[in-house]
PASEBA-1860 file (N, C-alpha, C; in nm, 3 decimals):
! residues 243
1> XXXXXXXX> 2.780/-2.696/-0.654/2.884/-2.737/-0.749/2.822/-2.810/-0.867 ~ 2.746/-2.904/-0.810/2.642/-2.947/-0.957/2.619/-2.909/-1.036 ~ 2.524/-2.791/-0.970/2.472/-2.656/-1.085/2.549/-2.612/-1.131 ~ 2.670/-2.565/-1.072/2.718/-2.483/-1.184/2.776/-2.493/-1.284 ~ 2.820/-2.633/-1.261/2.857/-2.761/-1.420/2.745/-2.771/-1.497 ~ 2.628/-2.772/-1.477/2.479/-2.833/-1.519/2.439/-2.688/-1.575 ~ 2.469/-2.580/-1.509/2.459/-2.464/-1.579/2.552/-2.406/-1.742 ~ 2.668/-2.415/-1.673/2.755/-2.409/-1.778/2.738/-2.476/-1.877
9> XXXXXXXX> 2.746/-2.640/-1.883/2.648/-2.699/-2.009/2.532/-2.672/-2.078 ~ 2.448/-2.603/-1.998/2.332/-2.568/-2.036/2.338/-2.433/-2.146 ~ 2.431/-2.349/-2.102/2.451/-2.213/-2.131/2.554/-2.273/-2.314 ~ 2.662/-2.350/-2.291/2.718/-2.405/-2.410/2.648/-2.500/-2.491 ~ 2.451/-2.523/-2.491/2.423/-2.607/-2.579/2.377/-2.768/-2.524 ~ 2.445/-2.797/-2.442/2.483/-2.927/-2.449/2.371/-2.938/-2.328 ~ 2.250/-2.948/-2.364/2.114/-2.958/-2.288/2.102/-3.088/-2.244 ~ 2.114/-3.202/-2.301/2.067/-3.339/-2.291/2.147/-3.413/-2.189
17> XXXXXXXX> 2.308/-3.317/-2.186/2.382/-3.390/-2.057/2.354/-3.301/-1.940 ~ 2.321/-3.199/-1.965/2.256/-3.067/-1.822/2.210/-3.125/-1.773 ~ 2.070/-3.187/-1.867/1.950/-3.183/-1.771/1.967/-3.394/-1.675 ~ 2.092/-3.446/-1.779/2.114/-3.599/-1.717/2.186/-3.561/-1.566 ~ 2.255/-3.477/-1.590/2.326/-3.476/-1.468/2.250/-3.372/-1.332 ~ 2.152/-3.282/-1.421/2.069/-3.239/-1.304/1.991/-3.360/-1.235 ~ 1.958/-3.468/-1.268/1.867/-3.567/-1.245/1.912/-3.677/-1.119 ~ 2.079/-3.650/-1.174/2.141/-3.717/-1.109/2.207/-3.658/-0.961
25> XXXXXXXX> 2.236/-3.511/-0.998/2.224/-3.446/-0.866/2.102/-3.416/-0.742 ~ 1.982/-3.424/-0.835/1.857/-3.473/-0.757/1.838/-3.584/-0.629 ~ 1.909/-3.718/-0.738/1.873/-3.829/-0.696/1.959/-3.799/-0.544 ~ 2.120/-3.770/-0.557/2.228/-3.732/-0.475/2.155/-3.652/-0.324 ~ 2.141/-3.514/-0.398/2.113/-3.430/-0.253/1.983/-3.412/-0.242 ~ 1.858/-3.390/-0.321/1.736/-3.418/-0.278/1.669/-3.254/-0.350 ~ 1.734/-3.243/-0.421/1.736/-3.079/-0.469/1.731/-3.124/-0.622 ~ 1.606/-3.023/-0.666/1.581/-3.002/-0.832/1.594/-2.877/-0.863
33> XXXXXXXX> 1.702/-2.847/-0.940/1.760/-2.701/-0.961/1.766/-2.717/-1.120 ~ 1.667/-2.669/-1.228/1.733/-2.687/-1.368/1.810/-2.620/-1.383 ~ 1.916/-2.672/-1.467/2.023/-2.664/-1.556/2.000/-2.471/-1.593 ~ 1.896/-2.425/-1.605/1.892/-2.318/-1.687/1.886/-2.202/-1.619 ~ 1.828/-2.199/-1.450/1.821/-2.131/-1.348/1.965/-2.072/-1.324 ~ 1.964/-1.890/-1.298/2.048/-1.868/-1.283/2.060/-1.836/-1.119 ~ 2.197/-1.846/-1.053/2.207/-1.863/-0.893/2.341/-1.788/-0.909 ~ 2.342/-1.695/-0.790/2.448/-1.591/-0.750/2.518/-1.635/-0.674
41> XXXXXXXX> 2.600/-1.558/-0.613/2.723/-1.637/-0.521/2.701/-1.674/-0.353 ~ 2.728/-1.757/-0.305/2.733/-1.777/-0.186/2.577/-1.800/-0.168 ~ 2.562/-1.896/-0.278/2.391/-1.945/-0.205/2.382/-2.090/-0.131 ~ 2.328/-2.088/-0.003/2.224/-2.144/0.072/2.180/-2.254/0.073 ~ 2.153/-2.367/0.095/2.041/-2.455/0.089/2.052/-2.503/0.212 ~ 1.962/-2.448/0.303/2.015/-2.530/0.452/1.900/-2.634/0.402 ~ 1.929/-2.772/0.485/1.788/-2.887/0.474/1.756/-2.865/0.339 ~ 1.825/-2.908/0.271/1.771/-2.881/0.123/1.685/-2.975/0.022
49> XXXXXXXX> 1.668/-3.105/0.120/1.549/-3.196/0.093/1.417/-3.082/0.029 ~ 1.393/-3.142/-0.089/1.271/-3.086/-0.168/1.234/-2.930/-0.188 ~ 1.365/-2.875/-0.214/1.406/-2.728/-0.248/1.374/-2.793/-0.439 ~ 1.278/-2.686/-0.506/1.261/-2.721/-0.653/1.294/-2.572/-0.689 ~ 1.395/-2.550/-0.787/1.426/-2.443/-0.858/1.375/-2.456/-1.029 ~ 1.274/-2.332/-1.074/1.260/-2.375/-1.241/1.335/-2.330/-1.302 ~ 1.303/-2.299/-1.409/1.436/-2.313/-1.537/1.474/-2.146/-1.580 ~ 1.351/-2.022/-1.529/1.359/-1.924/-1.551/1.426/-1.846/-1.413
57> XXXXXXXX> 1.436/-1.925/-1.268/1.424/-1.853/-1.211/1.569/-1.773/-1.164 ~ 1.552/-1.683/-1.140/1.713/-1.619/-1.089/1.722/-1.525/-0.918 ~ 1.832/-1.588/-0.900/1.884/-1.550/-0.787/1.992/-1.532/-0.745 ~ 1.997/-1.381/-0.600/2.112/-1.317/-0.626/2.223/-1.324/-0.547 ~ 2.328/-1.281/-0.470/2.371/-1.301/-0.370/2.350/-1.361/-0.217 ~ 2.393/-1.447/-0.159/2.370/-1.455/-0.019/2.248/-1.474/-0.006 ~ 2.150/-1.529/-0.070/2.035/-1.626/-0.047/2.028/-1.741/0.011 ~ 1.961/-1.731/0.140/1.901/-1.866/0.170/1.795/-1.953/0.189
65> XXXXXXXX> 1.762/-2.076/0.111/1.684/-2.149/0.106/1.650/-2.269/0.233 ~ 1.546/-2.288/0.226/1.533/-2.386/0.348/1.493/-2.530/0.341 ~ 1.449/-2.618/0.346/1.420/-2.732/0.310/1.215/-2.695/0.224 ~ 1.224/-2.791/0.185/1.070/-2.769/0.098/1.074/-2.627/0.003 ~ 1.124/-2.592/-0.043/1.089/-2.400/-0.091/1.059/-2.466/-0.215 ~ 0.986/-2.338/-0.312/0.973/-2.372/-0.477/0.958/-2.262/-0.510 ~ 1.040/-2.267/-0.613/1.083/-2.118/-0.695/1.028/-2.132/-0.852 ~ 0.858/-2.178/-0.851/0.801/-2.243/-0.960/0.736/-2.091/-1.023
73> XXXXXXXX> 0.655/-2.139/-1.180/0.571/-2.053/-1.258/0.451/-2.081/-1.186 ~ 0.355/-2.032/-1.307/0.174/-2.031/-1.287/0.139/-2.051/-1.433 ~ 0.237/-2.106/-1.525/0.201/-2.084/-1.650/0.333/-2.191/-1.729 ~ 0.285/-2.210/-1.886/0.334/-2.300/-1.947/0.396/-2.257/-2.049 ~ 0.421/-2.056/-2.058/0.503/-2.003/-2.144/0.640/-2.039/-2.169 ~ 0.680/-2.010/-2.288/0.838/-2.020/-2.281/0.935/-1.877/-2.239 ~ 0.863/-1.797/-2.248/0.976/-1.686/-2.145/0.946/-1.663/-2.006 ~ 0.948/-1.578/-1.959/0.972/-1.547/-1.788/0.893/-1.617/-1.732
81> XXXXXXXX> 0.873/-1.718/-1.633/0.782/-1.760/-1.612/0.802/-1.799/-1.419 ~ 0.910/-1.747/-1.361/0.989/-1.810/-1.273/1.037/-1.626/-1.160 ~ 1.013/-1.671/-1.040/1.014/-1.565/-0.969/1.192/-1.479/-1.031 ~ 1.253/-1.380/-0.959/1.397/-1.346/-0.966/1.382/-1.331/-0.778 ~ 1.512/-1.371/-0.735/1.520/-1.366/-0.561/1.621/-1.287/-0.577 ~ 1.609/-1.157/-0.492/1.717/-1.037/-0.433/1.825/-1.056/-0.400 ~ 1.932/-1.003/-0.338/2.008/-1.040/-0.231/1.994/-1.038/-0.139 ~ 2.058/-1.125/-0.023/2.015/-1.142/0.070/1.915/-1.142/0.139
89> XXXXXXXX> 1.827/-1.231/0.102/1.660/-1.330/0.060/1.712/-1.449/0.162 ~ 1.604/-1.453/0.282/1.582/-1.575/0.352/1.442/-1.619/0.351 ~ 1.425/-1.730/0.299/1.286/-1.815/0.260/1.291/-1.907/0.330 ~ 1.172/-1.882/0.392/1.169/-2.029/0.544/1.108/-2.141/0.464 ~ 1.158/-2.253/0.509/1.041/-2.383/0.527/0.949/-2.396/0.413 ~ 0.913/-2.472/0.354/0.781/-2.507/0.230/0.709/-2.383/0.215 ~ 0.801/-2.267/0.203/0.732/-2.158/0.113/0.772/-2.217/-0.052 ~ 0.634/-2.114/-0.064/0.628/-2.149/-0.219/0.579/-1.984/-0.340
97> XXXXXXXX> 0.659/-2.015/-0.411/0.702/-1.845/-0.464/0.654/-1.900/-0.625 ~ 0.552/-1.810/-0.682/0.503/-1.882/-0.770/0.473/-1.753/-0.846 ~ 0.562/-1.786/-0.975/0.512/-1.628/-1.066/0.646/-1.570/-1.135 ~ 0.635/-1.482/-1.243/0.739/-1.396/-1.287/0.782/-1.248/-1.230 ~ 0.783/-1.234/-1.071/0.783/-1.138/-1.049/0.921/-1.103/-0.940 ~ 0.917/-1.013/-0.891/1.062/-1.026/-0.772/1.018/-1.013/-0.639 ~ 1.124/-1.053/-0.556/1.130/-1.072/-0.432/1.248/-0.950/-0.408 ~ 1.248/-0.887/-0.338/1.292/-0.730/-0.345/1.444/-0.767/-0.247
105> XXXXXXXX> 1.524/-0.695/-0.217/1.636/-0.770/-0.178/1.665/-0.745/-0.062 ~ 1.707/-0.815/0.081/1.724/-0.801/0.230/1.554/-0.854/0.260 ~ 1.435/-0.905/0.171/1.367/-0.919/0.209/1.326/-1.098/0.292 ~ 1.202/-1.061/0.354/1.240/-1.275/0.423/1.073/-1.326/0.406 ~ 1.093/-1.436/0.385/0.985/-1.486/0.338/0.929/-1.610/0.452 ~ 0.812/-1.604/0.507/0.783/-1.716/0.607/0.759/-1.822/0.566 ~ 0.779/-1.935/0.670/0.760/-2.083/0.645/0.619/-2.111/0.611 ~ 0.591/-2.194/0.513/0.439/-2.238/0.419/0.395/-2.143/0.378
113> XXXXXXXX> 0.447/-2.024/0.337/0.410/-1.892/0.298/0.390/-1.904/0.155 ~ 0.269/-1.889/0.066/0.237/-1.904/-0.056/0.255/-1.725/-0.167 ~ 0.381/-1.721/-0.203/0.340/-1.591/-0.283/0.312/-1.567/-0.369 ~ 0.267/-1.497/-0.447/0.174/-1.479/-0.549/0.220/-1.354/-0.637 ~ 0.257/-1.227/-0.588/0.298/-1.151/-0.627/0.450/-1.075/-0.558 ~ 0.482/-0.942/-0.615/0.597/-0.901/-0.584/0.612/-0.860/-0.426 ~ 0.719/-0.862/-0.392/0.758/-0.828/-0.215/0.862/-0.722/-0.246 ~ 0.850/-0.633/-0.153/0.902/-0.483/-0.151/1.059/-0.547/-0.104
121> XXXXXXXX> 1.146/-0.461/-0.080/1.269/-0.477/-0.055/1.272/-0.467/0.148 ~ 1.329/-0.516/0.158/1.338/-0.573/0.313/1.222/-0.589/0.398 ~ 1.091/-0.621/0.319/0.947/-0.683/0.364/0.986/-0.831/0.401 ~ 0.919/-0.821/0.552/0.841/-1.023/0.567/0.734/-1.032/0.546 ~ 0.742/-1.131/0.478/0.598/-1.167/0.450/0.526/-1.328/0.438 ~ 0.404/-1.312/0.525/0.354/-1.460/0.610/0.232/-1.490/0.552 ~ 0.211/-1.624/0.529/0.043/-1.640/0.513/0.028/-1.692/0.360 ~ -0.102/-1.746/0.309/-0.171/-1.768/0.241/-0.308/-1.722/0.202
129> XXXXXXXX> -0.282/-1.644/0.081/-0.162/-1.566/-0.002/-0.097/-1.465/0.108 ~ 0.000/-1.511/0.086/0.123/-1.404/0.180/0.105/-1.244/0.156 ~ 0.129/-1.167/0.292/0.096/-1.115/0.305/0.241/-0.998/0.376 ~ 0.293/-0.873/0.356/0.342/-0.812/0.420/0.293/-0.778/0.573 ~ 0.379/-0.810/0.669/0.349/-0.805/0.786/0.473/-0.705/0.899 ~ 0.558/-0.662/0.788/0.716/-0.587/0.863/0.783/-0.508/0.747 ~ 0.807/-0.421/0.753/0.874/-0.356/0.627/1.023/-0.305/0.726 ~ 1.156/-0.329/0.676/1.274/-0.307/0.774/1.326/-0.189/0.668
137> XXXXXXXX> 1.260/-0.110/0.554/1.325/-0.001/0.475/1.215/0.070/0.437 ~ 1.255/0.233/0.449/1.128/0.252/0.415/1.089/0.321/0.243 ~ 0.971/0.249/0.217/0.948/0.279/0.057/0.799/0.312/0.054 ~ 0.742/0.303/-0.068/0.594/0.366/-0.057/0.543/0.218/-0.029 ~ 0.580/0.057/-0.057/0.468/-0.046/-0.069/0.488/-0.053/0.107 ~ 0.571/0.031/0.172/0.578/-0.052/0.300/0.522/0.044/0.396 ~ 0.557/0.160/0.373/0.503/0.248/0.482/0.384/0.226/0.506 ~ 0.236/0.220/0.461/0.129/0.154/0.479/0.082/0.059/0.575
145> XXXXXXXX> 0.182/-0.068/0.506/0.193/-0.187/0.647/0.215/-0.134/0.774 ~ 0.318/-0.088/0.746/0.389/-0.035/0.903/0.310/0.060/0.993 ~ 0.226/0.142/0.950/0.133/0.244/1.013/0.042/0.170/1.048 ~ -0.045/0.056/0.964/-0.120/0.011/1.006/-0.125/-0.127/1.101 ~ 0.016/-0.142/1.111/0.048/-0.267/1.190/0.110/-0.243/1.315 ~ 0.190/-0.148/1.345/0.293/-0.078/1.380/0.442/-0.156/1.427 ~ 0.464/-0.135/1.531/0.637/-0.165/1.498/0.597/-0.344/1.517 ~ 0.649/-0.428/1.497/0.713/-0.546/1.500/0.837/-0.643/1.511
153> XXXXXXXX> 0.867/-0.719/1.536/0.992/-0.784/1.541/1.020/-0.823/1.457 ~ 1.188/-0.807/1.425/1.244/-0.857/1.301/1.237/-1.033/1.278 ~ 1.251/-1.055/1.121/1.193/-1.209/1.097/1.360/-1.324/1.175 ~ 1.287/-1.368/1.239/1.370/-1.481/1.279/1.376/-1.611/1.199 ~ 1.520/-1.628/1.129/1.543/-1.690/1.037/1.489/-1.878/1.103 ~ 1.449/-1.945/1.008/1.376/-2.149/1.096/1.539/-2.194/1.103 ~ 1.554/-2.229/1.268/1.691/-2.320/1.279/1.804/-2.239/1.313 ~ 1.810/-2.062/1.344/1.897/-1.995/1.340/1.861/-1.906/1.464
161> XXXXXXXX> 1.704/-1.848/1.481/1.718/-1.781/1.587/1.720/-1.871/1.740 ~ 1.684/-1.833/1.851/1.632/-1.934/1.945/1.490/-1.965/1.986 ~ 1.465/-1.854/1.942/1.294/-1.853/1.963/1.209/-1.776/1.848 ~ 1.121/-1.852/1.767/1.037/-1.797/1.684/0.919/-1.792/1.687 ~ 0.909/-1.621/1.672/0.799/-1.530/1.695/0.687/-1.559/1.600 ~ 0.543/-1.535/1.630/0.457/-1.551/1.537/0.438/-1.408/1.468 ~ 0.406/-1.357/1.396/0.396/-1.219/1.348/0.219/-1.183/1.398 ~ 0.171/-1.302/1.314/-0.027/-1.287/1.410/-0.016/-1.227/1.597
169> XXXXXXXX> 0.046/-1.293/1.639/0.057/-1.240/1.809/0.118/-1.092/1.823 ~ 0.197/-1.101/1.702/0.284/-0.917/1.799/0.153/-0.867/1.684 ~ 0.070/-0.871/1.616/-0.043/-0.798/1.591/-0.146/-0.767/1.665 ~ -0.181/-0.870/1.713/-0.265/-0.869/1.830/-0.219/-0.825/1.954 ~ -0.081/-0.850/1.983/-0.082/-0.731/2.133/-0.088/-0.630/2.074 ~ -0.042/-0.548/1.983/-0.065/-0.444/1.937/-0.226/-0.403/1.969 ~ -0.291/-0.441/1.873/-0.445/-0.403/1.916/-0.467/-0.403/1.969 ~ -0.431/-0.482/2.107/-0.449/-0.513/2.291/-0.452/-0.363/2.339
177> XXXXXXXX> -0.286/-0.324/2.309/-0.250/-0.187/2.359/-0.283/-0.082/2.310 ~ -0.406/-0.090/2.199/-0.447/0.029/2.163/-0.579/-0.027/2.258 ~ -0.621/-0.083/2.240/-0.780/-0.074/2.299/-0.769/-0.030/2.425 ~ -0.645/-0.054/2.533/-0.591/-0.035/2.684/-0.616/0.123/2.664 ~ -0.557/0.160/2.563/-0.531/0.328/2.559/-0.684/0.410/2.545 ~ -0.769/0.333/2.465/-0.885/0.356/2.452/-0.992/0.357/2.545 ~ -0.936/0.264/2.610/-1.020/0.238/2.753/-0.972/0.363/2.851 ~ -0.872/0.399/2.841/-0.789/0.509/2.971/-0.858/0.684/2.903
185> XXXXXXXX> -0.893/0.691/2.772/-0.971/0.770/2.749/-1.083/0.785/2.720 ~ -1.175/0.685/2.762/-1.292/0.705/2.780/-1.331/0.721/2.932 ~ -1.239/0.684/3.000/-1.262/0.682/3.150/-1.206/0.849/3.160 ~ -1.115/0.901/3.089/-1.082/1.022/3.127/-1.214/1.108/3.095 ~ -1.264/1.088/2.944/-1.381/1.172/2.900/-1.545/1.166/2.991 ~ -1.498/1.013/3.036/-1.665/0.987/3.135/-1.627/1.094/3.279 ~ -1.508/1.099/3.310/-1.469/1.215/3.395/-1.513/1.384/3.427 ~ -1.482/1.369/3.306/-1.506/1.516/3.262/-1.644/1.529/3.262
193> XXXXXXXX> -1.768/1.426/3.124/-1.884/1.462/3.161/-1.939/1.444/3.299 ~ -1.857/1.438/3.372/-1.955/1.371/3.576/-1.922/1.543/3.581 ~ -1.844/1.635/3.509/-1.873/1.768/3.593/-1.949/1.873/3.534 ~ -1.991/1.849/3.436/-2.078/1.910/3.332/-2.196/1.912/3.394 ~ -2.289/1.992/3.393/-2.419/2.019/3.434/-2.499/1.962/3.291 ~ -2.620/1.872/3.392/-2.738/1.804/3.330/-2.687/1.761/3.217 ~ -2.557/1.706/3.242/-2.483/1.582/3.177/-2.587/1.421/3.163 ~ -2.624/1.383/3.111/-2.712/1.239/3.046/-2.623/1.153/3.148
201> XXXXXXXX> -2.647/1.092/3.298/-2.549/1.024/3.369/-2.486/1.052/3.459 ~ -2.506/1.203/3.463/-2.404/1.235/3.620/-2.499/1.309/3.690 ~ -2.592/1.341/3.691/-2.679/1.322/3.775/-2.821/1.262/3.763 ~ -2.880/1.298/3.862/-3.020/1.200/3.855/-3.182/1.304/3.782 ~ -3.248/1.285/3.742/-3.361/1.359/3.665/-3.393/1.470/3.760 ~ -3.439/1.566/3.751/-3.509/1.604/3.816/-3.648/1.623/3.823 ~ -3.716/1.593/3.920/-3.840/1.565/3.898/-3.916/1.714/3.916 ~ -3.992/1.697/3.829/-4.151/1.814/3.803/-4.254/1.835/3.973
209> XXXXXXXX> -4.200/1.944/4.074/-4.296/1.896/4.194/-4.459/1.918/4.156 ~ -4.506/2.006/4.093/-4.626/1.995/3.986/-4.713/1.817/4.009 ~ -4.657/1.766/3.899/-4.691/1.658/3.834/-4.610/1.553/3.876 ~ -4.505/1.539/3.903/-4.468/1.438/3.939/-4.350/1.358/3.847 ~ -4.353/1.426/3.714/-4.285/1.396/3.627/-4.131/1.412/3.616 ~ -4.048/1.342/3.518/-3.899/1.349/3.551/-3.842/1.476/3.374 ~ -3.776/1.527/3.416/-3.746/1.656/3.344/-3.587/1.621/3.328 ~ -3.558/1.582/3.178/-3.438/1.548/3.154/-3.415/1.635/3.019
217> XXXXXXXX> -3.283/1.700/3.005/-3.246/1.755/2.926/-3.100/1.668/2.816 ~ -3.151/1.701/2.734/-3.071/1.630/2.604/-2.965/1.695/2.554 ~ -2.845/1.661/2.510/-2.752/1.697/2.463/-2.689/1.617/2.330 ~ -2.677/1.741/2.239/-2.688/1.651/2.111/-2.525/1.665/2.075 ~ -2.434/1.680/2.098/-2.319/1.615/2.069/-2.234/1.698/2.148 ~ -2.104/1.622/2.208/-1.997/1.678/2.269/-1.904/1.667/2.139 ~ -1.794/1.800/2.147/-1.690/1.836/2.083/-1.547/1.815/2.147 ~ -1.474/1.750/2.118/-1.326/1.710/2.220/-1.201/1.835/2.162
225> XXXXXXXX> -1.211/1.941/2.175/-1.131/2.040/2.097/-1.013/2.042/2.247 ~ -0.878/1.949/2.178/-0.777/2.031/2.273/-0.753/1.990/2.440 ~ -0.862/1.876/2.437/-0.904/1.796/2.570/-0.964/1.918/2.643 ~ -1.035/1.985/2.597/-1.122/2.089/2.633/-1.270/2.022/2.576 ~ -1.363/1.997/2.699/-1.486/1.938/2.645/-1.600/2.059/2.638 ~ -1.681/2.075/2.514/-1.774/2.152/2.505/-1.903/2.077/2.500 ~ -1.980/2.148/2.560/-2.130/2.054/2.518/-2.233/2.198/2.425 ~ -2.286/2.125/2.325/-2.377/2.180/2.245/-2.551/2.159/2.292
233> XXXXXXXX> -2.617/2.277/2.366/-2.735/2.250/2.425/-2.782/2.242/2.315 ~ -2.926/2.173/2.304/-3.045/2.196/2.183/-3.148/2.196/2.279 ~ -3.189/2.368/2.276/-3.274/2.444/2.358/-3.425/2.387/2.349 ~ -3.476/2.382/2.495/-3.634/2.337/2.374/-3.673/2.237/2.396 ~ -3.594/2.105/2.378/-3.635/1.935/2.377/-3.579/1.903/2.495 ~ -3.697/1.858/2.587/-3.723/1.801/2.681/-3.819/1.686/2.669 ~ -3.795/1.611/2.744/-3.901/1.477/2.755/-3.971/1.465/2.881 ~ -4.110/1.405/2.864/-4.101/1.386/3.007/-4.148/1.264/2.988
241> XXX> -4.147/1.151/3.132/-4.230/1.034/3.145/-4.328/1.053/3.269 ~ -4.411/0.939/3.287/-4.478/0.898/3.374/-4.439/0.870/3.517 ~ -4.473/0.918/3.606/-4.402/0.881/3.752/-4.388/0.728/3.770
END
């Protein structure tokens, strides 16, 4: 309600009482929102202790802010200098959104999360410099993440879900369960070479009755065509050692 008196003045001229009474709504709820920032309907401030809004920045519907956020520049220009927030934008905890760029809309932003540049439309994104870690729509900045991360859990809003997930951990089981899978096919492929003849490992040398020597044959690459294993002889090279 502040703002939007502090706005309206701002918008009719009358700057010097905007920015008195933004100062004074400061002192009140703990929130620095200039006078010049534009804010859409039905916005947010849960814990709104040390929420700082700048003077360029704009935001759209059904946004919510969390206690600590900053919706600051990187620069001392007089035009754009101030992120724009989507609709329905949830920004956890002492994130900090720094730049003239957008935050794409349905997207969520993690707690102490430093951003730097633009976020795709229904991306979370965690870390310093923040980082896409979930894409919930699919577009070209997200499909990428998602292949290379694979599925994940949706962002659990600070103070709303019951339990919050780390995004680092469902990455790492992920890699868990690929390496499991990796492991179950190498044990299948070490299988296969135990039935291959003068396979490197499935059986034992055979020794030279001559000399005494051990007679091992080399194989210079297996082919996996089809889970059909081929072996490529290279005729010829044999080794021998010393008894």
């Amino acid at each position: 309600l502040f703002h939007r008196i502090n706005h309206w003045l701002w918008q009719k001229g009358a700057k010097w009482p905007a920015r008195y009474f933004a100062k004074v709504a400061r002192w009140l709820t703990g929130i620095e929102i200039h006078p010049g920032a534009v804010i859409g309907r039905r916005f947010f401030a849960d814990h709104g202790a040390g929420i700082v809004i700048g003077e360029t920045a704009e935001i759209g519907d059904d946004v919510t802010l969390y206690q600590g956020v900053t919706l600051g520049g990187r620069s001392t220009d007089s035009g754009k200098r101030h992120p724009t927030i989507g609709d329905r934008v949830v920004i956890g905890a002492g994130a900090k959104i720094l730049g003239p760029f957008t935050v794409g809309h349905d997207a969520r932003v993690g707690s102490n999360a430093v951003v730097l540049e633009a976020v795709p439309e229904g991306a979370t994104v965690v870390g310093v410099p923040a980082h896409v870690v979930r894409c919930r729509r699919e577009s070209d900045d997200c499909v990428e993440h998602d292949e290379r991360l694979g599925h994940l859990r949706d962002f659990d809003a600070y103070a709303v879900a019951g339990k919050i997930e780390d995004p680092n951990d469902e990455i790492i089981d992920n890699l868990r369960r690929q390496v499991a899978e990796l492991r179950v096919e190498v044990q299948r492929l070490c299988a296969v070479m135990e039935g291959v003849p003068d396979c490197p490992g499935s059986q034992s040398p055979r020794e030279n009755a001559s000399d005494g020597s051990a007679e091992v044959s080399v194989d210079d690459t297996f082919v996996d065509d089809d889970s059909v294993l081929s072996r490529l002889e290279a005729p010829g090279r044999t080794g021998t050692g010393g008894a």
